[in-house]
C-alpha positions in Angstrom: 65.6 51.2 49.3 62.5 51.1 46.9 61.3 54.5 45.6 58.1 54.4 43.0 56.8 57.7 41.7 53.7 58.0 39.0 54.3 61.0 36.8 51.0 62.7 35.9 50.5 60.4 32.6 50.4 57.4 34.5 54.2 56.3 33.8 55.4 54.6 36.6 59.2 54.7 37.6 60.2 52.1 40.2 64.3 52.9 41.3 66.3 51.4 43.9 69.6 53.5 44.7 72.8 51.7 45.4 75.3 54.3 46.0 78.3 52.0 46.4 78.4 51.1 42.7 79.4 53.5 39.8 77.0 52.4 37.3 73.2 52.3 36.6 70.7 50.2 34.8 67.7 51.5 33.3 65.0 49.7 31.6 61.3 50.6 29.4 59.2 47.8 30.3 56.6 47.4 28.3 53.4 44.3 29.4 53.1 42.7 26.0 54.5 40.2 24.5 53.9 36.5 22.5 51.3 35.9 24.6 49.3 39.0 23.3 49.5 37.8 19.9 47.7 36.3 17.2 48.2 33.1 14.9 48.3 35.6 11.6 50.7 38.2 13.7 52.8 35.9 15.5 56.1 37.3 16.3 55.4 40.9 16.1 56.3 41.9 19.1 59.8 40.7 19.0 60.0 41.8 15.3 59.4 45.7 17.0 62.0 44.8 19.5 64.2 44.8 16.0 62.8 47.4 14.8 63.2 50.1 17.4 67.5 49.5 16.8 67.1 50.5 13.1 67.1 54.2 13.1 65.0 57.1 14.4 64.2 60.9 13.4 67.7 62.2 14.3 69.9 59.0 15.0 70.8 56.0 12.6 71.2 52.8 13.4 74.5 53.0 13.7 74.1 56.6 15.8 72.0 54.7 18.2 74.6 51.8 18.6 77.7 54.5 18.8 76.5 56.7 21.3 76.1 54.0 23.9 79.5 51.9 22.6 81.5 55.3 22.3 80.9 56.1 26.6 81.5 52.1 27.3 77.8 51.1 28.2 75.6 48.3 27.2 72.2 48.9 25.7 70.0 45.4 24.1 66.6 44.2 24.8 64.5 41.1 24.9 60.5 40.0 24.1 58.8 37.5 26.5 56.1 35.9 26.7 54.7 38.7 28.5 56.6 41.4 28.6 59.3 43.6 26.5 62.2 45.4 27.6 64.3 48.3 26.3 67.8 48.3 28.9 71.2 50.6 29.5 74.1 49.7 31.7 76.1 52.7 31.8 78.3 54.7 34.0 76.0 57.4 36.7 78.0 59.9 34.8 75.8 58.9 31.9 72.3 59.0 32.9 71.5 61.4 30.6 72.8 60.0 27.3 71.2 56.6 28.1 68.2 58.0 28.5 67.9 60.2 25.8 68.8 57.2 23.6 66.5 55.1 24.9 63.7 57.6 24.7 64.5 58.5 20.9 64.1 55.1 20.1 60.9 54.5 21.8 59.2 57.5 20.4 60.6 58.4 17.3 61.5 55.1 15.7 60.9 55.2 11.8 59.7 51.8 10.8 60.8 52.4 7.3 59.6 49.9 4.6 63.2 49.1 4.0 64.2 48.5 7.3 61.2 46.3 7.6 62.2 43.9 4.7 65.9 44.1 6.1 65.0 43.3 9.7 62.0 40.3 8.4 65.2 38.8 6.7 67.6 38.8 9.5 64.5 37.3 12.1 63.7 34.6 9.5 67.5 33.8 9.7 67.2 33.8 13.4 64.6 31.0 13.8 66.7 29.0 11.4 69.7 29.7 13.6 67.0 28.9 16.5 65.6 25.4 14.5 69.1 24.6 14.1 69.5 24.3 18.3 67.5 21.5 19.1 69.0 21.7 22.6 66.6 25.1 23.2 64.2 24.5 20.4 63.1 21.3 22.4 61.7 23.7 25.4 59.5 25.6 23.0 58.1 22.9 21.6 56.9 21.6 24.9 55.3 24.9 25.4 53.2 24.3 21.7 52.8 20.9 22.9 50.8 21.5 26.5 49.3 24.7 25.3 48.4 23.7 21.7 46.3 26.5 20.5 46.5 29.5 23.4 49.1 32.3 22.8 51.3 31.1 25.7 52.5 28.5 23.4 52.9 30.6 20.6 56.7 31.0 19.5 58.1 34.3 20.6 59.9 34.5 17.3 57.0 34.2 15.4 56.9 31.7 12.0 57.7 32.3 8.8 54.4 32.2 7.2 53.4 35.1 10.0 56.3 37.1 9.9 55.5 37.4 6.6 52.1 39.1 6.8 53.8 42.0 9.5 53.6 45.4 7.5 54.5 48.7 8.8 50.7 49.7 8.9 50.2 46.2 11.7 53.5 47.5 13.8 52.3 51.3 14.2 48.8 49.7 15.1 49.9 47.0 17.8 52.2 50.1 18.9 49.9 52.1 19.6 47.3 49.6 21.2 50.5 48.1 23.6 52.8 51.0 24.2 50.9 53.0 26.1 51.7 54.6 29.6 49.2 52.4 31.4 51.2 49.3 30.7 54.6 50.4 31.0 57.2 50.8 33.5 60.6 52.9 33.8 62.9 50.8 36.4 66.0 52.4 37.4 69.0 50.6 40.1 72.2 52.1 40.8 73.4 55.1 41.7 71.9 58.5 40.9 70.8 61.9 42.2 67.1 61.0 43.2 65.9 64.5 42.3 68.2 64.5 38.6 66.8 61.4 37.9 63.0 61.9 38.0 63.7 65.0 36.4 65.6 64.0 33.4 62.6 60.9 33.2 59.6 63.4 33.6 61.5 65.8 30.8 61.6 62.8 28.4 58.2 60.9 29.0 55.6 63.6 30.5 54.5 64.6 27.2 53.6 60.7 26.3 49.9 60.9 26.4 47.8 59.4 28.9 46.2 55.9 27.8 44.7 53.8 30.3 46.3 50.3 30.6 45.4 47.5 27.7 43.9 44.6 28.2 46.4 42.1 29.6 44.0 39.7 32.1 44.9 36.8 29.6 42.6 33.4 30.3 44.3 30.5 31.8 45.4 28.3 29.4 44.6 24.9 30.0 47.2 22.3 30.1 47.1 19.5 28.0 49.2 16.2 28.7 50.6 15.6 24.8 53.3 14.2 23.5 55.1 15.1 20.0 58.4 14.1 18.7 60.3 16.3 16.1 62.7 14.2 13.7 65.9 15.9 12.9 69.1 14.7 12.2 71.0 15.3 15.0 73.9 13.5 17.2 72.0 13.6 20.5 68.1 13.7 21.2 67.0 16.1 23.3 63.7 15.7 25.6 61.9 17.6 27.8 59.1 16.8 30.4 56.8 19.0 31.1 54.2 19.5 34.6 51.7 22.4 35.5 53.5 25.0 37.3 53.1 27.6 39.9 51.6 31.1 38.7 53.3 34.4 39.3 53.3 36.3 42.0 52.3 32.9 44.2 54.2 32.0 47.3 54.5 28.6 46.5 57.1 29.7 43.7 59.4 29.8 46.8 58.6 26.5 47.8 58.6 25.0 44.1 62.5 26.4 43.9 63.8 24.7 47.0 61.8 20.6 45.6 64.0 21.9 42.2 67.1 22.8 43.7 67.1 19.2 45.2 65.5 17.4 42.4 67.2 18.8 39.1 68.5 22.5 39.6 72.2 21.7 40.2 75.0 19.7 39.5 74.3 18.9 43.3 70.8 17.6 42.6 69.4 13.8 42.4 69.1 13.9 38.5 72.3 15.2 38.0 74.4 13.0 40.3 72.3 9.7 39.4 71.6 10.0 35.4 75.2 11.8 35.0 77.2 11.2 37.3 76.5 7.6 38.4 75.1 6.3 34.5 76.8 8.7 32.6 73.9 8.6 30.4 73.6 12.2 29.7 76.0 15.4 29.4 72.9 17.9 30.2 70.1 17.5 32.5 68.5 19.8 34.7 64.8 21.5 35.5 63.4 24.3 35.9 60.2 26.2 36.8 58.5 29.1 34.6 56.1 31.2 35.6 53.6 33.2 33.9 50.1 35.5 34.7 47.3 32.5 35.8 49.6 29.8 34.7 53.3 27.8 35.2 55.5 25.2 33.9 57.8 22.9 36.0 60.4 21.2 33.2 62.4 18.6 33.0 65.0 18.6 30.2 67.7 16.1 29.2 70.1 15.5 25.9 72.0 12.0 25.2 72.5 9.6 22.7 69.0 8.1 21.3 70.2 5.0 22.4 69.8 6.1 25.5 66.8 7.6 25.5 64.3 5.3 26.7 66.5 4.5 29.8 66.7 8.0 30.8 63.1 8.2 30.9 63.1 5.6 32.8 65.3 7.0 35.6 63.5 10.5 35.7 60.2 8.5 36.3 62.1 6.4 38.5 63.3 9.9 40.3 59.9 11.5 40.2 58.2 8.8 41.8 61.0 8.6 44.9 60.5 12.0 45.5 56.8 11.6 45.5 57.2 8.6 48.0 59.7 9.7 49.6 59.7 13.8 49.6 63.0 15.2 50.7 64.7 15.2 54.1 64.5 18.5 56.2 68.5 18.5 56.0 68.1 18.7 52.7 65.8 21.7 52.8 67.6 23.5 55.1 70.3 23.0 52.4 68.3 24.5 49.0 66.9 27.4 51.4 70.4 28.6 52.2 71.9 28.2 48.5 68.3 30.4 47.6 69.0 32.7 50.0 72.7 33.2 48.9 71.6 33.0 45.0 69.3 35.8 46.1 71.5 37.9 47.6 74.6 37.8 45.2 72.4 39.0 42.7 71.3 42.0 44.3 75.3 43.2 43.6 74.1 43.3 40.0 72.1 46.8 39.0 71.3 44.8 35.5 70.1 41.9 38.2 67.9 44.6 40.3 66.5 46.6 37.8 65.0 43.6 35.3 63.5 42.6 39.3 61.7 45.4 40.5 60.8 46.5 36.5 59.5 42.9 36.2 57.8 42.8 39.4 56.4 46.4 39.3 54.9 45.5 35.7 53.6 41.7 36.5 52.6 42.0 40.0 52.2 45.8 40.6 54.1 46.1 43.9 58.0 45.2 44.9 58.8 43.1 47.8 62.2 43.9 49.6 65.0 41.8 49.8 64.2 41.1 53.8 60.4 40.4 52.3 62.1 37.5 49.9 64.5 36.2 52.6 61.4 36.0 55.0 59.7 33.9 52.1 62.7 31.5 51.8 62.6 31.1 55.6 58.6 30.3 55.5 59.6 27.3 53.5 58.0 24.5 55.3 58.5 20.6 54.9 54.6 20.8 54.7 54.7 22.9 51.8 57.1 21.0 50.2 55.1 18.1 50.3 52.3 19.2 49.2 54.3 21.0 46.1 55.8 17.7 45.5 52.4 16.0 45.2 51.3 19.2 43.2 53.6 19.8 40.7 54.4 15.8 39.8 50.9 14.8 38.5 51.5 11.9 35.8 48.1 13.0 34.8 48.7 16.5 33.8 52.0 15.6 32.1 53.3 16.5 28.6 56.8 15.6 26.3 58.6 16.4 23.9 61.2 15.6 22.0 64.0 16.6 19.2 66.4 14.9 17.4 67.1 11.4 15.9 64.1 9.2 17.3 64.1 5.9 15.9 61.3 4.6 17.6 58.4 6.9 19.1 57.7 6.2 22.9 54.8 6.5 25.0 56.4 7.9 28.1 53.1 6.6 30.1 54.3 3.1 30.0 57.1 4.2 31.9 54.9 5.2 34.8 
């Protein structure tokens, strides 16, 4: 059961009690991310991600890490695209200390100039560890590829000539226009005294003044069907194919999930039983749909030898157009709605799983739909609405590529169409 409360600064607190388990997740979400960006600061909001580990007022770095390792919990964040969050896993019996940590290190971080150099060094080494995985690096590079110059294709890492002009003065400044009570969200799962918890919350971030939320209606981007290749020396070339997504917070997401987990979400799936396990051209290949605020992006990914390449293009054309001509049988259907369903529901024995949903979902959409609301959704799933997704989503016209690795010859994937 879903409980939100708005203390009088405009904080909201989304929990979910499960009092079967003996641990609880909390997150600080915060609704910025790469996509709230600019070309000349690039990467700052993952670089105060980093930042907010290094030390605050009272606690070191090393205090921080301790006092969360020393009563066997987890604490770690991530940066999006969108969003940012701070996270605990802890025992109930440690509410308290996770949320005093986290709270110190939202609030009092010191952003010292030292740290700063120290941290700029360890991110730089990151997107070399990053440009040395062409296997993920391939994905991002789609995203620079359709979305050329809006923020959603920026890199969430940032670059090295960016990182480069983030100074303690930029971080306190995008802080203070980001962080602010309007566009953050306290998500708790697990289980808790209802009445403790908001209590030990409202002790810790009443006092964080009241700022109205900033300005995240970001423009659609518009998507662009490129190609671009990226030469590296590499054993396999990785690929990726790219198609205009589904929004978040649309229905149809639903629907686009059950056309993937038939098309490419599984080892079950066409592309993974006919390109690797009839050809055995590939030892990866699977797709996937993103969603983000006003846009989305359906991808196709694959890695193989580059003398395979061209004929693996060939068979996921080959695939796209028989599911396009074809669509997908309502046995079939029946079939992806139940392994949703049961995906679904396994996860709602995770607190990590339920608190990133209803914090995610709380920040993005600004309500929480229950787990009978979701199942109900699955259910809806028409073969109507799958064929009309199928025709949606696959648009050779609104198509974009990309690829990394040892490319002897460039390819125009449009003359595989």
């Amino acid at each position: 059961m879903f409980k939100r409360t708005i203390l009088e600064n405009g904080v909201r607190i989304v929990c979910e009690k499960i009092p079967y388990v003996r641990s609880v997740s909390i997150g600080i979400w915060v609704g910025t991310g790469s996509r709230n960006e600019n070309r000349d600061n690039n990467g700052i909001s993952h670089f105060i991600e980093h930042m907010l580990f290094k030390g605050t007022n009272t606690r070191s770095a090393k205090d921080i890490a301790e006092s969360i390792d020393n009563i066997g919990g987890q604490l770690n964040a991530f940066t999006g695209k969108e969003c940012t969050c701070y996270y605990t896993k802890t025992l109930d019996t440690h509410i308290d200390i996770a949320l005093d940590v986290l709270s110190d290190m939202f609030f009092n971080s010191k952003f010292d100039q030292k740290d700063i150099e120290v941290e700029r060094k360890v991110i730089i080494e990151e997107i070399g560890m990053y440009q040395d995985s062409p296997e993920e690096l391939v994905h991002d590079v789609l995203s620079e590829t359709i979305w050329q110059d809006d923020t959603l294709g920026y890199p969430i890492l940032g670059t090295q000539d960016s990182l480069k002009g983030i100074t303690r003065e930029s971080i306190v400044d995008y802080i203070g226009k980001n962080y602010v009570t309007g566009n953050s969200v306290i998500s708790v799962a697990g289980n808790y005294d209802d009445d403790a918890l908001i209590g030990m919350i409202n002790e810790r971030f009443s006092k964080w003044p009241k700022t109205d939320t900033s300005n995240n209606e970001y423009n659609t981007a518009k998507f662009k069907p490129n190609s671009i290749f990226m030469e590296k020396d590499t054993e396999q070339v990785h690929m990726c194919i790219g198609f205009n997504g589904i929004s978040h917070g649309r229905d149809d997401i639903y629907t686009l999930l059950a056309v993937n987990n038939i098309f490419g979400g599984g080892m079950s799936s066409r592309l993974f039983q006919k390109i690797r396990e009839e050809k055995g051209l590939v030892y990866s290949i699977y797709s996937y749909p993103a969603s983000y605020k006003n846009n989305g992006l359906y991808t196709i990914y694959a890695g193989m030898n580059p003398e395979h390449m061209e004929k693996v293009i060939e068979l996921v054309v080959a695939e796209i157009k028989e599911i396009k001509k074809s669509g997908i049988s309502k046995e079939d259907l029946e079939k992806s709605k139940e392994q949703l369903k049961g995906n679904y529901i396994l996860g709602l024995e995770s607190t990590s799983s339920r608190m990133n949903s209803i914090g995610k979902s709380e920040l993005m959409l600004g309500r929480i739909y229950s787990p009978d609301e979701i199942l109900k959704k699955i259910d809806d799933i028409s073969m109507d609405n799958a064929s009309r997704i199928i025709d949606q989503i696959f648009d050779f016209d609104l198509m974009g590529f990309s690829a990394v690795g040892s490319i002897k010859n460039k390819i125009e994937v449009k003359n595989f169409i």
